[in-house]
PDB file of N, CA, C and O in Angstrom:
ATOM      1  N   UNK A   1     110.492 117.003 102.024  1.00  0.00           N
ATOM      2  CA  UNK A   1     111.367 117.256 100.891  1.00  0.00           C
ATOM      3  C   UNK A   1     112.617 116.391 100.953  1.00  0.00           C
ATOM      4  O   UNK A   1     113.229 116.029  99.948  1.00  0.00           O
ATOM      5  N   UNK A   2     112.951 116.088 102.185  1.00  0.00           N
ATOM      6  CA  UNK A   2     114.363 114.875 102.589  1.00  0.00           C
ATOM      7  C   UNK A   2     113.976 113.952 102.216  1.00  0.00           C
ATOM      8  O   UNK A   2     114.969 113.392 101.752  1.00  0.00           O
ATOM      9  N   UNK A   3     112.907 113.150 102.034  1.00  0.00           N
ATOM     10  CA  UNK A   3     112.343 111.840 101.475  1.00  0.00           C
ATOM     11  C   UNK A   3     111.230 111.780 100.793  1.00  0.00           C
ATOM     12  O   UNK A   3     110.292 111.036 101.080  1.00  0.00           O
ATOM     13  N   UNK A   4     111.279 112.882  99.455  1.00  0.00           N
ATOM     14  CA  UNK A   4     110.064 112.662  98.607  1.00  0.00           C
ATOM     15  C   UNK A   4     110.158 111.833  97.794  1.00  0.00           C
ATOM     16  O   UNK A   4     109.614 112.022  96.706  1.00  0.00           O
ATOM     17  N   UNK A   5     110.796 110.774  98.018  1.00  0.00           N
ATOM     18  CA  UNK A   5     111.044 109.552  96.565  1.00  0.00           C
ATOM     19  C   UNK A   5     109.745 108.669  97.422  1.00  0.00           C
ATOM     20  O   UNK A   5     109.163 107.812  96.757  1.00  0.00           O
ATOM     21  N   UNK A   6     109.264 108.903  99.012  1.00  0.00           N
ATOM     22  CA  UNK A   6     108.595 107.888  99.760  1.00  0.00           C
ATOM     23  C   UNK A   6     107.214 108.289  99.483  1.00  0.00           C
ATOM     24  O   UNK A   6     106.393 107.573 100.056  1.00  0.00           O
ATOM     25  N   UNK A   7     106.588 109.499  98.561  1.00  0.00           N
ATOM     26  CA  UNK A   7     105.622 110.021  98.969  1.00  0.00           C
ATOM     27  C   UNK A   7     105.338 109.788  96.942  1.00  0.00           C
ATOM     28  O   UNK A   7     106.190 109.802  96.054  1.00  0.00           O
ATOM     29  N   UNK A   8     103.817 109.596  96.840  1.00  0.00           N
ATOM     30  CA  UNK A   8     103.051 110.001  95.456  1.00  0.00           C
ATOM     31  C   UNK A   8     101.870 110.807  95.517  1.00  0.00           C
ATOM     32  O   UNK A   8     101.229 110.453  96.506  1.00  0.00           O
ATOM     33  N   UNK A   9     101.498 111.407  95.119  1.00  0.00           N
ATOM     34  CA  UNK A   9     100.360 112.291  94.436  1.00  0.00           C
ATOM     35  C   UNK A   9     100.642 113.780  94.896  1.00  0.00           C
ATOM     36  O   UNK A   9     101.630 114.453  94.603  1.00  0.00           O
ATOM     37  N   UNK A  10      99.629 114.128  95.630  1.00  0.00           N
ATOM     38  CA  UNK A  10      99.559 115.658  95.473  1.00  0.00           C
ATOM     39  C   UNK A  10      99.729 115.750  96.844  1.00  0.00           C
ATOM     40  O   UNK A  10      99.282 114.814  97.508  1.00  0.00           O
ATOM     41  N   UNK A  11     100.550 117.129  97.712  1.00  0.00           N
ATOM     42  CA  UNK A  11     100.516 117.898  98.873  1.00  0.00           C
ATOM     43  C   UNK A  11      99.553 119.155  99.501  1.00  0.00           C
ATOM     44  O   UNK A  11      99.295 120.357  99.431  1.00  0.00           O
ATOM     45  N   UNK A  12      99.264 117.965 100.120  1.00  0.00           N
ATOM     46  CA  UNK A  12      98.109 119.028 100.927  1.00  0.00           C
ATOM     47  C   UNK A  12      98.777 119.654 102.567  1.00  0.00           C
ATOM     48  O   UNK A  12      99.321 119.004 103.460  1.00  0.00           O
ATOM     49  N   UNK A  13      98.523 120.891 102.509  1.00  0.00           N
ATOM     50  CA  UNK A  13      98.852 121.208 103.793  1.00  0.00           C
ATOM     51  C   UNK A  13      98.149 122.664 104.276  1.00  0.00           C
ATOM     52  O   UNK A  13      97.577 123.480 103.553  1.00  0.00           O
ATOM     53  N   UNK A  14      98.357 122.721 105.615  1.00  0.00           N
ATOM     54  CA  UNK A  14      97.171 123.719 106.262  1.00  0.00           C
ATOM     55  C   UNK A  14      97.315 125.149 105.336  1.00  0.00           C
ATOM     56  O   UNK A  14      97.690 125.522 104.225  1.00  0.00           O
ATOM     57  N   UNK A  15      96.831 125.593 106.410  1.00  0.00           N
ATOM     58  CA  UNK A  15      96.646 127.445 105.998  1.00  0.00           C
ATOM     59  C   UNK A  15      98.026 128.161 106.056  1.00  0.00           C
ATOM     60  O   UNK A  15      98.952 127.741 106.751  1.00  0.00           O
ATOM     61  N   UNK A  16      98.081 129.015 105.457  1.00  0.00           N
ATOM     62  CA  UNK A  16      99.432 129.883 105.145  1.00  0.00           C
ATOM     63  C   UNK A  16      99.007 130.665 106.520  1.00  0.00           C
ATOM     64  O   UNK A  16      98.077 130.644 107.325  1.00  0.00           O
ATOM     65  N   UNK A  17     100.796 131.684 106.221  1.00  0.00           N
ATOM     66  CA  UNK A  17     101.733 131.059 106.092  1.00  0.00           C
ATOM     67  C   UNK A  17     102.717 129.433 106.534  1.00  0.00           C
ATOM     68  O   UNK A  17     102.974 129.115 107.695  1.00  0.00           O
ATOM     69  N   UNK A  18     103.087 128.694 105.415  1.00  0.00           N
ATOM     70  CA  UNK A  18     104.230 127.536 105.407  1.00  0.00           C
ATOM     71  C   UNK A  18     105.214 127.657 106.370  1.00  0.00           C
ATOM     72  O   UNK A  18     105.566 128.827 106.520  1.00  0.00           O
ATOM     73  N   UNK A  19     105.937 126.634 107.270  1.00  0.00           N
ATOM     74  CA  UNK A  19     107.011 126.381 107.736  1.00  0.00           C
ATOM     75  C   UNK A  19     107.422 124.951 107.471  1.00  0.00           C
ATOM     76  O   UNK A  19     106.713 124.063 106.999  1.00  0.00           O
ATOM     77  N   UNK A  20     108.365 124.894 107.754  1.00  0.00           N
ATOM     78  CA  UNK A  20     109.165 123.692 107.986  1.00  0.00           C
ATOM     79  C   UNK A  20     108.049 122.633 108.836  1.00  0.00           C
ATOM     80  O   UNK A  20     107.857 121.438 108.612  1.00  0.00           O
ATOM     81  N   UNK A  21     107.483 123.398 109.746  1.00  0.00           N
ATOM     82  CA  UNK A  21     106.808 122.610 110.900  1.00  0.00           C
ATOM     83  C   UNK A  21     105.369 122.406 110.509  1.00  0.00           C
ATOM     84  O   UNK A  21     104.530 122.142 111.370  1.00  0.00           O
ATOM     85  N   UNK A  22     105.099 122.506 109.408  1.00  0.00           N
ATOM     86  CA  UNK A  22     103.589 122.767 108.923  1.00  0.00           C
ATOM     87  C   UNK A  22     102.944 121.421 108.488  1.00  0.00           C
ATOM     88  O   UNK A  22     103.486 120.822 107.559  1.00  0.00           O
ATOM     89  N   UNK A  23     101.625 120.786 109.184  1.00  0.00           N
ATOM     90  CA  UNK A  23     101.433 119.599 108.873  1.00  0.00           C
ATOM     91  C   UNK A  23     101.427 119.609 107.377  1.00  0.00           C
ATOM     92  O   UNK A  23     101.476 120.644 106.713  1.00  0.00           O
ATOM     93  N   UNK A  24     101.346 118.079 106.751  1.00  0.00           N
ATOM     94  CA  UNK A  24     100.472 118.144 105.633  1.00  0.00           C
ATOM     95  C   UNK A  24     100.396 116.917 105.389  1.00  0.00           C
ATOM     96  O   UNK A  24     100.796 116.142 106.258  1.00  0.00           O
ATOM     97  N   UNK A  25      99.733 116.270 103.835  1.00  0.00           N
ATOM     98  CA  UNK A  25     100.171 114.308 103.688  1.00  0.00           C
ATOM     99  C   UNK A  25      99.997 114.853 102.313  1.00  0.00           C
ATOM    100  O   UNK A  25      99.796 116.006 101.932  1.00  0.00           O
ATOM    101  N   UNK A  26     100.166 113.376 101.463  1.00  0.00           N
ATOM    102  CA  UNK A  26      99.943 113.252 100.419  1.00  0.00           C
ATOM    103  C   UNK A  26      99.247 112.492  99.876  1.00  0.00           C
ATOM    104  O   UNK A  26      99.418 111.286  99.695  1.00  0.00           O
ATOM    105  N   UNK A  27      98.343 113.203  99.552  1.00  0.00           N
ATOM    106  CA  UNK A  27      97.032 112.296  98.166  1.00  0.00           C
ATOM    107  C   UNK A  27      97.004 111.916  96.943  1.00  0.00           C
ATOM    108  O   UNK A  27      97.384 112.514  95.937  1.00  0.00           O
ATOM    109  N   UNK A  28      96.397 110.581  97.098  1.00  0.00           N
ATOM    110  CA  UNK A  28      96.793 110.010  95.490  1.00  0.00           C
ATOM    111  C   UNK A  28      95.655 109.654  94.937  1.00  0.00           C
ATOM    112  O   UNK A  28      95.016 108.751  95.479  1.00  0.00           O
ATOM    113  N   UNK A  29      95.156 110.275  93.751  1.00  0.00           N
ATOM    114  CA  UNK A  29      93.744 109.836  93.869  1.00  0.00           C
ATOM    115  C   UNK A  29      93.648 108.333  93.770  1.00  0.00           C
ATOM    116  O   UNK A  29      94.592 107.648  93.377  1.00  0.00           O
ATOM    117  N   UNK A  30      92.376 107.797  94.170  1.00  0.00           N
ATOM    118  CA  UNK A  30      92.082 106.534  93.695  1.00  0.00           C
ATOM    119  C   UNK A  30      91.070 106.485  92.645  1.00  0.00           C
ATOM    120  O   UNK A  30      89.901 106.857  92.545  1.00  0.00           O
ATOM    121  N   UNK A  31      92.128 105.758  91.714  1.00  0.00           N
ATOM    122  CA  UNK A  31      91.385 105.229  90.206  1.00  0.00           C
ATOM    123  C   UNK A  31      90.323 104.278  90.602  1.00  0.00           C
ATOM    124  O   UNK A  31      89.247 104.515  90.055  1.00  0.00           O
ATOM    125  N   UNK A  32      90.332 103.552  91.178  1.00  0.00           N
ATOM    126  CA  UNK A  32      88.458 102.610  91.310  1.00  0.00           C
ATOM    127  C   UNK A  32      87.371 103.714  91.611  1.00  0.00           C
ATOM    128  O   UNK A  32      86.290 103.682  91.022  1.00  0.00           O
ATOM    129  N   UNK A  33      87.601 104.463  92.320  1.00  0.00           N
ATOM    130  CA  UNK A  33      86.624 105.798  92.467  1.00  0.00           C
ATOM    131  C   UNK A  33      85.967 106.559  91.252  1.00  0.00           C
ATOM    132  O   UNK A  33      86.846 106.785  90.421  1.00  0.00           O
ATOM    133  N   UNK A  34      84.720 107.042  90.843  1.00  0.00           N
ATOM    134  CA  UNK A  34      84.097 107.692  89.991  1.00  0.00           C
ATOM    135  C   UNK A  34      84.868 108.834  90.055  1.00  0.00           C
ATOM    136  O   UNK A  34      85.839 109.006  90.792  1.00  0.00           O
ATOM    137  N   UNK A  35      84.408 109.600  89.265  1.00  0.00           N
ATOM    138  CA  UNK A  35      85.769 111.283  88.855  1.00  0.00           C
ATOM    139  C   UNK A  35      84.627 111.710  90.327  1.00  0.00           C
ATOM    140  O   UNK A  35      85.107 112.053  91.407  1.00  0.00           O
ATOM    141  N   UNK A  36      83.384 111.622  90.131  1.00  0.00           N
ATOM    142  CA  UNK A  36      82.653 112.133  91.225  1.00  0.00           C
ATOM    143  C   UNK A  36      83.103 112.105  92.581  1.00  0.00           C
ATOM    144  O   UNK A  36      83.607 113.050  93.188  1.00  0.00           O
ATOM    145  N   UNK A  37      82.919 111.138  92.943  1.00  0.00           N
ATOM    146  CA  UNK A  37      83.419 110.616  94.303  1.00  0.00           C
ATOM    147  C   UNK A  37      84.765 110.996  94.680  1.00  0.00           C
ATOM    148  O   UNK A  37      85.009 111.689  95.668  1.00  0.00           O
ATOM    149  N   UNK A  38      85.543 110.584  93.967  1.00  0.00           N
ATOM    150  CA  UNK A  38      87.084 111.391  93.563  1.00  0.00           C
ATOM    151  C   UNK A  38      86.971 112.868  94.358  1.00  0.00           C
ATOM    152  O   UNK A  38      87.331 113.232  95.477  1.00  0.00           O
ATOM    153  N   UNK A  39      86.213 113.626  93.100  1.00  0.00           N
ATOM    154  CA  UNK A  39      85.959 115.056  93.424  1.00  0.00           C
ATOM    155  C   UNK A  39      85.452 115.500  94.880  1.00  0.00           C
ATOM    156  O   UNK A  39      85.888 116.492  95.464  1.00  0.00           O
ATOM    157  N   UNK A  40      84.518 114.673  95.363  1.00  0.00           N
ATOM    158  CA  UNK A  40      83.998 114.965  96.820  1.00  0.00           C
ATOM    159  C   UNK A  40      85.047 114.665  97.578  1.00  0.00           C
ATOM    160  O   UNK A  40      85.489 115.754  97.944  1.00  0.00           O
ATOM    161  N   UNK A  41      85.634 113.900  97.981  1.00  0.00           N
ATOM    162  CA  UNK A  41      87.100 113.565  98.790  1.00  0.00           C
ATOM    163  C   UNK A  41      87.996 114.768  98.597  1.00  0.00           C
ATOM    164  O   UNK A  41      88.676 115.095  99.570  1.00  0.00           O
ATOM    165  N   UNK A  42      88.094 115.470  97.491  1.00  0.00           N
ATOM    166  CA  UNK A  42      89.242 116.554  97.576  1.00  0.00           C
ATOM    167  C   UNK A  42      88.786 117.688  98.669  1.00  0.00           C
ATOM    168  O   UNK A  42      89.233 118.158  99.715  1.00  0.00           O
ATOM    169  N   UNK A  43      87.456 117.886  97.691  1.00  0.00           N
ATOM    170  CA  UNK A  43      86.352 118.953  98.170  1.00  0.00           C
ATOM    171  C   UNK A  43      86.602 118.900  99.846  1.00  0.00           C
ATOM    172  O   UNK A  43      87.216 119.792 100.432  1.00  0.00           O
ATOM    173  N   UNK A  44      86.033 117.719 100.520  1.00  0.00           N
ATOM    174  CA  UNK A  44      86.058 117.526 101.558  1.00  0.00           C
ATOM    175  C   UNK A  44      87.835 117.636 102.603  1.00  0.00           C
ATOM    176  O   UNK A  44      87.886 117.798 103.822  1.00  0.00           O
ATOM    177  N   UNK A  45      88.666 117.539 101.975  1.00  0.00           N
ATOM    178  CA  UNK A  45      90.038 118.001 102.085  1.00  0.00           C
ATOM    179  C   UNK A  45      90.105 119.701 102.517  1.00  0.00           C
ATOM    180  O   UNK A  45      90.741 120.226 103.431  1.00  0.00           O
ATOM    181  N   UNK A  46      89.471 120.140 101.798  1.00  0.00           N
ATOM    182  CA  UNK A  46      89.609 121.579 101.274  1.00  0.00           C
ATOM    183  C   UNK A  46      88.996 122.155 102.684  1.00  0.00           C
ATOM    184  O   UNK A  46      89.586 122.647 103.646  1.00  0.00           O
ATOM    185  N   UNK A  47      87.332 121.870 102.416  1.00  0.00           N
ATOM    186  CA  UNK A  47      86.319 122.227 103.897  1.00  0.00           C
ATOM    187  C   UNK A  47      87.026 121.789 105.104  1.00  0.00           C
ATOM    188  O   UNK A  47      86.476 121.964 106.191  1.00  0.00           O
ATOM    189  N   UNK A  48      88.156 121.252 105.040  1.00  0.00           N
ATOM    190  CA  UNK A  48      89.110 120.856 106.523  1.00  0.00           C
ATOM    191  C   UNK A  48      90.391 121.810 106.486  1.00  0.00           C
ATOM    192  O   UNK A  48      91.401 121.709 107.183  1.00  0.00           O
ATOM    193  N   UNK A  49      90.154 122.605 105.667  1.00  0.00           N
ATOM    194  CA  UNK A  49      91.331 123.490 105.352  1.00  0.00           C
ATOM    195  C   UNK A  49      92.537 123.214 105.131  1.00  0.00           C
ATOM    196  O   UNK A  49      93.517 123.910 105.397  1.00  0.00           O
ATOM    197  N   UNK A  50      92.487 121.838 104.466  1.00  0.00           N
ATOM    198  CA  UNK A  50      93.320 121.398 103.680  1.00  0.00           C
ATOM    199  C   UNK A  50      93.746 122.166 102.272  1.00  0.00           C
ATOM    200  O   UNK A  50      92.825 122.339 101.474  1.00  0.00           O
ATOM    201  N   UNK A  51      95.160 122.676 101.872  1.00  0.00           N
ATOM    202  CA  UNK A  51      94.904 123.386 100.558  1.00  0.00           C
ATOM    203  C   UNK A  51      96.188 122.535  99.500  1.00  0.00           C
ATOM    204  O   UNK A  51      97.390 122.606  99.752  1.00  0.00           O
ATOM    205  N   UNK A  52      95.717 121.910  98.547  1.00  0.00           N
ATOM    206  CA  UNK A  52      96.230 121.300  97.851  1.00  0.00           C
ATOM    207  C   UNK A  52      97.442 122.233  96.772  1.00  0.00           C
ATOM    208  O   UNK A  52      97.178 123.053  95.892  1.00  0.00           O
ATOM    209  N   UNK A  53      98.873 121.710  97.269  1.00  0.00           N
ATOM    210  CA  UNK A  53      99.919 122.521  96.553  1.00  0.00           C
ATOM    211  C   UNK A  53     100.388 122.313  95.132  1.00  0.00           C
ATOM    212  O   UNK A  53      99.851 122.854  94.166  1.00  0.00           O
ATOM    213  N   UNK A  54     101.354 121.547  95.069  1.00  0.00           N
ATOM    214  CA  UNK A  54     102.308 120.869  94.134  1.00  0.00           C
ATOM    215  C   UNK A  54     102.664 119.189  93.914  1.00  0.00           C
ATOM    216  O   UNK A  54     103.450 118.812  94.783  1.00  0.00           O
ATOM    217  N   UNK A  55     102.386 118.431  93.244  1.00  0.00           N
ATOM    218  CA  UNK A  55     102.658 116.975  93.141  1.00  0.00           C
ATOM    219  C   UNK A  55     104.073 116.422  93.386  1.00  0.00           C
ATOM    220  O   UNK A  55     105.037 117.018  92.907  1.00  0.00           O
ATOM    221  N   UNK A  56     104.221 115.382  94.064  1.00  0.00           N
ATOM    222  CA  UNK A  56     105.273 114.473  93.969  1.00  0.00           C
ATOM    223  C   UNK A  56     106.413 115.181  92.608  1.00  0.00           C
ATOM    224  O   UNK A  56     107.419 115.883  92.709  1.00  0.00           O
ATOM    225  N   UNK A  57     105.810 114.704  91.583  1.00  0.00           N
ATOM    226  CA  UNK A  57     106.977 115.150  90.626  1.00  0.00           C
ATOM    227  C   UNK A  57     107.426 116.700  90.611  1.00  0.00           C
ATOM    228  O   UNK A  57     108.602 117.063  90.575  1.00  0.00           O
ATOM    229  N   UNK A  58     106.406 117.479  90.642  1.00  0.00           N
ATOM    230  CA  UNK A  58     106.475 118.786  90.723  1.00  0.00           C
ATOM    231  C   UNK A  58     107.872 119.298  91.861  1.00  0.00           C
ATOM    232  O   UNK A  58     108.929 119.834  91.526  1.00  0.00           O
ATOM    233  N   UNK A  59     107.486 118.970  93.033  1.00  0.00           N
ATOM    234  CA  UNK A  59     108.622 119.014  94.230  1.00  0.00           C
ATOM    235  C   UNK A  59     109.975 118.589  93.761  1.00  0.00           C
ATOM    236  O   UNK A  59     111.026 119.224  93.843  1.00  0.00           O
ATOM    237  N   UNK A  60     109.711 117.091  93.122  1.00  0.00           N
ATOM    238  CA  UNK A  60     111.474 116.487  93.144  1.00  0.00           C
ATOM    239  C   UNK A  60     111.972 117.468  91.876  1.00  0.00           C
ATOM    240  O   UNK A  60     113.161 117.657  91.620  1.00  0.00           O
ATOM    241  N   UNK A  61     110.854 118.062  91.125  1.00  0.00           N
ATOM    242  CA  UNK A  61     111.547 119.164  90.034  1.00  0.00           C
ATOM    243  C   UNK A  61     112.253 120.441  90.691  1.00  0.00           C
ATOM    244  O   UNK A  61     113.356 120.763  90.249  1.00  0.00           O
ATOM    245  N   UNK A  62     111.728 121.114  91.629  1.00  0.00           N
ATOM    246  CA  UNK A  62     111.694 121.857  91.858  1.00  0.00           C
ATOM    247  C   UNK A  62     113.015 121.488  92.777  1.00  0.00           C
ATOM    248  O   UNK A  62     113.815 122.420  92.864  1.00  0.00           O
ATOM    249  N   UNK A  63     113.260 120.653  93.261  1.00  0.00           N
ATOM    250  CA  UNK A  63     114.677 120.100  94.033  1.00  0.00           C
ATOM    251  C   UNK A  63     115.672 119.905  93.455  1.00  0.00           C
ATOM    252  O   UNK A  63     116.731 120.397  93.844  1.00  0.00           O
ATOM    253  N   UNK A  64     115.578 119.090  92.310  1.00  0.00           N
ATOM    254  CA  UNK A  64     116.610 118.992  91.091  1.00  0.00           C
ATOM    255  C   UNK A  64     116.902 120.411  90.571  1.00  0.00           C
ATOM    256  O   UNK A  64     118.015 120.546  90.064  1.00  0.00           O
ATOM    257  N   UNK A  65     116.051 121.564  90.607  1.00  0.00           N
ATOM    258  CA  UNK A  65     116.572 122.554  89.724  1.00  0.00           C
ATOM    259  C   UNK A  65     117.208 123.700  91.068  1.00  0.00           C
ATOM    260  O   UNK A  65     118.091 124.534  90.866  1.00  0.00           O
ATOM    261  N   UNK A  66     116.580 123.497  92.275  1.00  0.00           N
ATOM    262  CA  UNK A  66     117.679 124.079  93.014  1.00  0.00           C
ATOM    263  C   UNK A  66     119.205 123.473  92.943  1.00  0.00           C
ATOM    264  O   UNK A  66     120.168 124.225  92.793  1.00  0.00           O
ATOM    265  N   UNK A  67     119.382 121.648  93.096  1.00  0.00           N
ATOM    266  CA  UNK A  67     120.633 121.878  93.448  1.00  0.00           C
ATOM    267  C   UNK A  67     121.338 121.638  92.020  1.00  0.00           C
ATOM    268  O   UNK A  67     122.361 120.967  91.882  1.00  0.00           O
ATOM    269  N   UNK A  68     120.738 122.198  91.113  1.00  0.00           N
ATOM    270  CA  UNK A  68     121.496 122.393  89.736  1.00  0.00           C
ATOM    271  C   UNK A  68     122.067 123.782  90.571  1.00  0.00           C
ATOM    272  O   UNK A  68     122.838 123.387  91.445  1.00  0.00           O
ATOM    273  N   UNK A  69     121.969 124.988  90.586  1.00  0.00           N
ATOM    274  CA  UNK A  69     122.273 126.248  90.640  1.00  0.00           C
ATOM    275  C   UNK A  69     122.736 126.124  92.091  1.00  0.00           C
ATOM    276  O   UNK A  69     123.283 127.136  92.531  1.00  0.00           O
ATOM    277  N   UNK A  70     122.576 124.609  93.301  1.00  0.00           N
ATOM    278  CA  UNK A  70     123.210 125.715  94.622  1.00  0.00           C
ATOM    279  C   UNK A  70     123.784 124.014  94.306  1.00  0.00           C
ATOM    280  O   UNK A  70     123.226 123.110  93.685  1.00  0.00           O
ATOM    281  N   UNK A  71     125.230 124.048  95.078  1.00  0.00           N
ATOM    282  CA  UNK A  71     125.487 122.840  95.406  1.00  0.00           C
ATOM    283  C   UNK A  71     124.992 121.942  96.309  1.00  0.00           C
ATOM    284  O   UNK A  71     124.460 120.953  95.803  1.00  0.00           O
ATOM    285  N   UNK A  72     125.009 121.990  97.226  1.00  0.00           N
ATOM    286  CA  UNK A  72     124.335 121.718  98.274  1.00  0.00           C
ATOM    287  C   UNK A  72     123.077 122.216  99.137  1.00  0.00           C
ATOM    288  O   UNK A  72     123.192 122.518 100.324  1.00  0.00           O
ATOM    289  N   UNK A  73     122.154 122.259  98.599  1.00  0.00           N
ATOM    290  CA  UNK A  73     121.022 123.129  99.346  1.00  0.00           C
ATOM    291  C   UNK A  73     120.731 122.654 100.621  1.00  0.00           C
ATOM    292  O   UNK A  73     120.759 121.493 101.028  1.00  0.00           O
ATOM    293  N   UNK A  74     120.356 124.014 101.394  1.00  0.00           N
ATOM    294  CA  UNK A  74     119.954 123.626 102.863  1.00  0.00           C
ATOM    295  C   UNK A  74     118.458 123.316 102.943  1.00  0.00           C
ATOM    296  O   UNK A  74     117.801 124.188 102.375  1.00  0.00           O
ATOM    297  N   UNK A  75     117.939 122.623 103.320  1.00  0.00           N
ATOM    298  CA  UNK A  75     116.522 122.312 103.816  1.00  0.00           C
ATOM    299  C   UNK A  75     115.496 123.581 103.215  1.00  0.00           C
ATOM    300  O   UNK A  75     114.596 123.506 102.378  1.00  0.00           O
ATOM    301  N   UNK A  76     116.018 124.797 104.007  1.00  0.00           N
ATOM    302  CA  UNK A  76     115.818 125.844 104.266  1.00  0.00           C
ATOM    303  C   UNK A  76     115.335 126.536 102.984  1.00  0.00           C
ATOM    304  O   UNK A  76     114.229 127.012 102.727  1.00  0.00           O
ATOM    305  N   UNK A  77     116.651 126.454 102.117  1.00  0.00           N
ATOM    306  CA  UNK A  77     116.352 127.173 100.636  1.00  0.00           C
ATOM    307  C   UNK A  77     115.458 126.398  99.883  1.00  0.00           C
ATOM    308  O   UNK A  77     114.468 126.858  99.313  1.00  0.00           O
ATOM    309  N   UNK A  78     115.963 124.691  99.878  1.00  0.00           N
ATOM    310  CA  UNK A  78     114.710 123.551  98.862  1.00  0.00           C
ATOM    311  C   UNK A  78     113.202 123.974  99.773  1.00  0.00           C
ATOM    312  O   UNK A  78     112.233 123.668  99.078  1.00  0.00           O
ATOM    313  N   UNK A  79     112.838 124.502 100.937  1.00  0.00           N
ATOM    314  CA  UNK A  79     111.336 124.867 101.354  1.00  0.00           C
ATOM    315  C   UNK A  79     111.012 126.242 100.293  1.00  0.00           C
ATOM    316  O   UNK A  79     110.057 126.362  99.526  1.00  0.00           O
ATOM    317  N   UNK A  80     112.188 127.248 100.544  1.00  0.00           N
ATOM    318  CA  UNK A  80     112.471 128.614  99.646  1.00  0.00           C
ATOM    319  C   UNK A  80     111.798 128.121  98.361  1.00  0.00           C
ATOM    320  O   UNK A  80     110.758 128.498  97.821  1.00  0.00           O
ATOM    321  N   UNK A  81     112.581 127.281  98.061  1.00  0.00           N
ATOM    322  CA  UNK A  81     112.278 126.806  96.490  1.00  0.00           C
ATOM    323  C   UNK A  81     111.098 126.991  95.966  1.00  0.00           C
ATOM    324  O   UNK A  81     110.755 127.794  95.098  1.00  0.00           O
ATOM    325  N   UNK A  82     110.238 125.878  96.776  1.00  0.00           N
ATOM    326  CA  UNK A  82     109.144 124.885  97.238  1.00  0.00           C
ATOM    327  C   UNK A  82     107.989 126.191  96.821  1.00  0.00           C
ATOM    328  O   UNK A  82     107.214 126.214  95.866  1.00  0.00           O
ATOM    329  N   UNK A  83     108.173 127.131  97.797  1.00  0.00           N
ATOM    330  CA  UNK A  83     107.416 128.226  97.873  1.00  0.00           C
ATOM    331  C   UNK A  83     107.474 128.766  97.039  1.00  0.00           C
ATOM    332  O   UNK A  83     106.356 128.842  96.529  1.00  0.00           O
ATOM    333  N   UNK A  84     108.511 129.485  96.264  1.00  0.00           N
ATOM    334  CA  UNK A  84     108.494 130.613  95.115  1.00  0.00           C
ATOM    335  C   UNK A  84     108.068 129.761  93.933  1.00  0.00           C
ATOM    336  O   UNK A  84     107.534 130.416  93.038  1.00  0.00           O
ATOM    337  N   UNK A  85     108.204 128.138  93.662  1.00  0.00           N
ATOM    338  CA  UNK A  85     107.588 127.734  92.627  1.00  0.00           C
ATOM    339  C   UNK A  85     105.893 127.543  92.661  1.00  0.00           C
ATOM    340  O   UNK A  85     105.162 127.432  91.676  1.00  0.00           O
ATOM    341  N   UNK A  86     105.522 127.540  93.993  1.00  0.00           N
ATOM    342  CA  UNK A  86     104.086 127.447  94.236  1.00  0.00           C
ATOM    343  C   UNK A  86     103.647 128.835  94.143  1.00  0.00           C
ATOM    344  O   UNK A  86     102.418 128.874  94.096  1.00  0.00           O
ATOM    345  N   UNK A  87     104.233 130.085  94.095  1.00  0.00           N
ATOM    346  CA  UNK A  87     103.610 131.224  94.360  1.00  0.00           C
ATOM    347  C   UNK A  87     103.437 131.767  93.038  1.00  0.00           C
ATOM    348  O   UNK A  87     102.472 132.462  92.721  1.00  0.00           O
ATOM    349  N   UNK A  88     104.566 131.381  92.119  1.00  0.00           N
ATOM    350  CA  UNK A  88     105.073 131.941  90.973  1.00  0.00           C
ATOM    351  C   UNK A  88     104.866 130.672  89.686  1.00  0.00           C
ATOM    352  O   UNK A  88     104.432 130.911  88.559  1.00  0.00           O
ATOM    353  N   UNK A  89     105.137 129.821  90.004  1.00  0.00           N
ATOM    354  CA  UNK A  89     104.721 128.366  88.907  1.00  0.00           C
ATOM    355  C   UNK A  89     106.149 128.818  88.109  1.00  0.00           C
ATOM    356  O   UNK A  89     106.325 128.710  86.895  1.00  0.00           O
ATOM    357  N   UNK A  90     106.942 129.251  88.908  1.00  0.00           N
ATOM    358  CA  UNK A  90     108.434 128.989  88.100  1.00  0.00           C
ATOM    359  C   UNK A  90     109.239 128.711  89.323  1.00  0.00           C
ATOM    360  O   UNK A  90     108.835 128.656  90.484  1.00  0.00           O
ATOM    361  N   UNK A  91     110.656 128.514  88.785  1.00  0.00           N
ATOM    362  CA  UNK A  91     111.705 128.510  89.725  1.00  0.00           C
ATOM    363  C   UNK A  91     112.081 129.228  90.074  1.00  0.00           C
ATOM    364  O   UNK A  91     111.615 130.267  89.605  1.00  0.00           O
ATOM    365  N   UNK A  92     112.984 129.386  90.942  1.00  0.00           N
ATOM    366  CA  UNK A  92     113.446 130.188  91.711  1.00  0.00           C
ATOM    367  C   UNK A  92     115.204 130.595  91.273  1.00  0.00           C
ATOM    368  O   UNK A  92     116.108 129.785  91.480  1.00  0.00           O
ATOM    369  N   UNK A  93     115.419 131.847  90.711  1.00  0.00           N
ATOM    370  CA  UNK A  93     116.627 132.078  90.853  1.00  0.00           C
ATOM    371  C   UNK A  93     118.021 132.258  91.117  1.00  0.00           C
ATOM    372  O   UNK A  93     118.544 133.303  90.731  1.00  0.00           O
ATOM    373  N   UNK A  94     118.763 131.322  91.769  1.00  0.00           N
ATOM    374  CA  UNK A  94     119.674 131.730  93.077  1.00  0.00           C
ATOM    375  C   UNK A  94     120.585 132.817  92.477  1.00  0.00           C
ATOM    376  O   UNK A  94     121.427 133.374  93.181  1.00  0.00           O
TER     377      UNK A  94
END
């Protein structure tokens, strides 16, 4: 979340519960790929217990609209964020 301007597509990361310390990467599909082939690569993500979250843009939204409402957010709350918009598909209140 400290350097998501470095990252594009979608966040994949292990099994719940999330921490701070929780692997994950980011996937972008590749357009030369059939939607098929495409589709098997996620699939195959998934069967590794990979679970696909929120996109690149989605996150830096969800960052921008915390530090609209906190001035300075801690790590801590933009993960807070992170979570209640993935659980809920809204923002988070402060």
């Amino acid at each position: 979340m400290e350097e998501i301007e470095k990252f594009k597509g979608w966040l994949y990361v292990g099994p719940q519960p999330w921490s701070l310390e929780s692997e994950g990467f980011f996937y972008s599909a590749d357009m030369a790929l059939l939607p098929a082939d495409e589709k098997k690569i996620r699939g195959e993500f998934e069967a590794q217990g990979w679970k696909i979250t929120l996109s690149k843009e989605d996150i830096e939204d969800v960052i921008e609209n915390a530090k609209d409402q906190i001035e300075d957010p801690s790590i801590d709350q933009l993960f807070e964020a992170f979570n209640f918009f993935y659980e809920n598909d809204a923002y988070i209140e402060w």
